[in-house]
C-alpha positions as CSV (number, residue, x, y, z in Angstrom):
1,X,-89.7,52.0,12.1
2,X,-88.3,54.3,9.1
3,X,-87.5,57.7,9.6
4,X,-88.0,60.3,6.3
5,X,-86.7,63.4,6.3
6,X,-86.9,65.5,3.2
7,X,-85.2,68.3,2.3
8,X,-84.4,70.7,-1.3
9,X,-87.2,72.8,-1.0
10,X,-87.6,76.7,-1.3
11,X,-88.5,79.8,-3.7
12,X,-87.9,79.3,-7.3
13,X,-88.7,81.6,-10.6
14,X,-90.8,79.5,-13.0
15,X,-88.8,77.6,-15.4
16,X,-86.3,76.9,-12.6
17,X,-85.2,74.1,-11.6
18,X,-85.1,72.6,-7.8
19,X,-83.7,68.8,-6.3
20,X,-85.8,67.5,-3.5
21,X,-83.8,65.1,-1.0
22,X,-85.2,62.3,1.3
23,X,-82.7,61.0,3.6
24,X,-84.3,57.7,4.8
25,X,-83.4,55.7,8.3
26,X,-84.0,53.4,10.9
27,X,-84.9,49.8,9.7
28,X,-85.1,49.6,6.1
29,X,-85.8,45.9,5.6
30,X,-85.6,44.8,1.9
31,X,-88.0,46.0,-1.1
32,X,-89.1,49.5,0.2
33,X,-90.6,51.2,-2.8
34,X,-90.1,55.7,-2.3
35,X,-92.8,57.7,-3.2
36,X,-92.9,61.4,-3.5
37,X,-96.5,63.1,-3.0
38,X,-97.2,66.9,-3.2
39,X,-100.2,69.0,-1.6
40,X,-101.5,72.1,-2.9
41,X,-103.1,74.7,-1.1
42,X,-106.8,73.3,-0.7
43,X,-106.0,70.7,-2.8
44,X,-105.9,67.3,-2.0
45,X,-102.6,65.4,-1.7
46,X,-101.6,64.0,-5.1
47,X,-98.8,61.4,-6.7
48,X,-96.1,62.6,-8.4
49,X,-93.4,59.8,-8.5
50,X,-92.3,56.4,-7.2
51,X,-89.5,54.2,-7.1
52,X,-88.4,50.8,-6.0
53,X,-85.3,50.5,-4.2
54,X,-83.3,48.3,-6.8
55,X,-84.4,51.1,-9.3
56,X,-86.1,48.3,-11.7
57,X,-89.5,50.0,-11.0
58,X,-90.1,53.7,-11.5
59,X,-93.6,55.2,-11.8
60,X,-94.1,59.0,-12.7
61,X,-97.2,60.9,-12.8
62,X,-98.8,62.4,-16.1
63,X,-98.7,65.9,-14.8
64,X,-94.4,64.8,-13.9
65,X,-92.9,63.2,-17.2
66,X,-90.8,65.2,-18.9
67,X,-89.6,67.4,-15.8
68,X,-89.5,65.4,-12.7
69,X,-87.2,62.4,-12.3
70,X,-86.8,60.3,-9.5
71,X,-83.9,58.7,-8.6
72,X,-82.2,56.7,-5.5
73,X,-78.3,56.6,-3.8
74,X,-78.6,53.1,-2.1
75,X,-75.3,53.6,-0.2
76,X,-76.9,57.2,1.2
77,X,-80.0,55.5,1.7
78,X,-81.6,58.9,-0.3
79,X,-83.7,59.5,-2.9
80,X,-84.4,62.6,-5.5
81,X,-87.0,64.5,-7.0
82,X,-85.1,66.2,-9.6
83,X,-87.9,69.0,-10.7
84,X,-86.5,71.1,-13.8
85,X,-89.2,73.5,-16.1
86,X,-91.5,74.8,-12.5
87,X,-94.6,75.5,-13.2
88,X,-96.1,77.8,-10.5
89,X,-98.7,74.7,-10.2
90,X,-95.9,72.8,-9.4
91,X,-96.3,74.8,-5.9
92,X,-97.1,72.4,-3.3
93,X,-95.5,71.0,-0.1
94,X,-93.6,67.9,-1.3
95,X,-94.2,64.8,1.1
96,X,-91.4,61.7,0.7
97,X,-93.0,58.3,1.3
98,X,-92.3,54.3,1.7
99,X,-94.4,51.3,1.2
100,X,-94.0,47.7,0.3
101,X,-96.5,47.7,-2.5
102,X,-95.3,48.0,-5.8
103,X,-97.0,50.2,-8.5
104,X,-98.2,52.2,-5.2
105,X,-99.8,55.4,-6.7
106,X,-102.4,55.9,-3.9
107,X,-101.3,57.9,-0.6
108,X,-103.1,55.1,1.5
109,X,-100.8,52.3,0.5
110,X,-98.0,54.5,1.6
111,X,-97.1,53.5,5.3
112,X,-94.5,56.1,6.7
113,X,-93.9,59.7,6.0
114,X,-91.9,62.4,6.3
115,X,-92.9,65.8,7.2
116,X,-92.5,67.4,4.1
117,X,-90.4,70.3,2.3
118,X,-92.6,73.4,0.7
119,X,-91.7,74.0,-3.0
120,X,-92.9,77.8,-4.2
121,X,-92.9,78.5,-7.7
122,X,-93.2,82.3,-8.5
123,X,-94.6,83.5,-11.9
């Protein structure tokens, strides 16, 4: 079982900048490839960026490059969302994710979650 617990979230002023945490535990065999997701208000849940845990694969959404980076601390077992130049459409709750499958874009490859950390950007 792997536990996910994000945290970094809050209230930010567009063009801010705001670094998402997941702390990651429990067993954490091997090639575990971190996603971060984010839901909108009545939207559906969407990618935004993924990562294998040897760092050699790192996939970022359209709507991310530029602004978001993700990174991992293998000796914290953590990984960041590093989220500079908010958008207020960058408001979502942002979910922390592991799989197995590599180049996993799609929420239903992703196994375990965490609960989530809300990200408000105000205009």
């Amino acid at each position: 079982q792997v536990q996910l617990v994000e945290s970094g979230g809050g209230l930010v002023q567009a063009g801010g900048s705001l670094r998402l945490s997941c702390a990651v535990s429990g067993r954490v065999f091997g090639n575990y490839v971190m996603g971060w997701f984010r839901q909108a208000p009545g939207k559906e849940r969407e990618f935004v960026a993924a990562i294998s845990w040897s760092a050699d694969h790192i996939y970022v959404a359209d709507s991310a490059k530029g602004r978001f980076t993700i990174s991992r601390d293998s000796a914290k077992n953590t990984v960041y969302l590093q989220m500079t130049s908010l958008k207020p459409e960058d408001t979502a709750v942002y979910y922390c994710a592991a799989t197995r499958m590599l180049m996993a874009t799609s929420q239903k490859m992703y196994d375990y979650w965490g609960h989530g950390t809300p990200v408000t950007v105000s205009s």
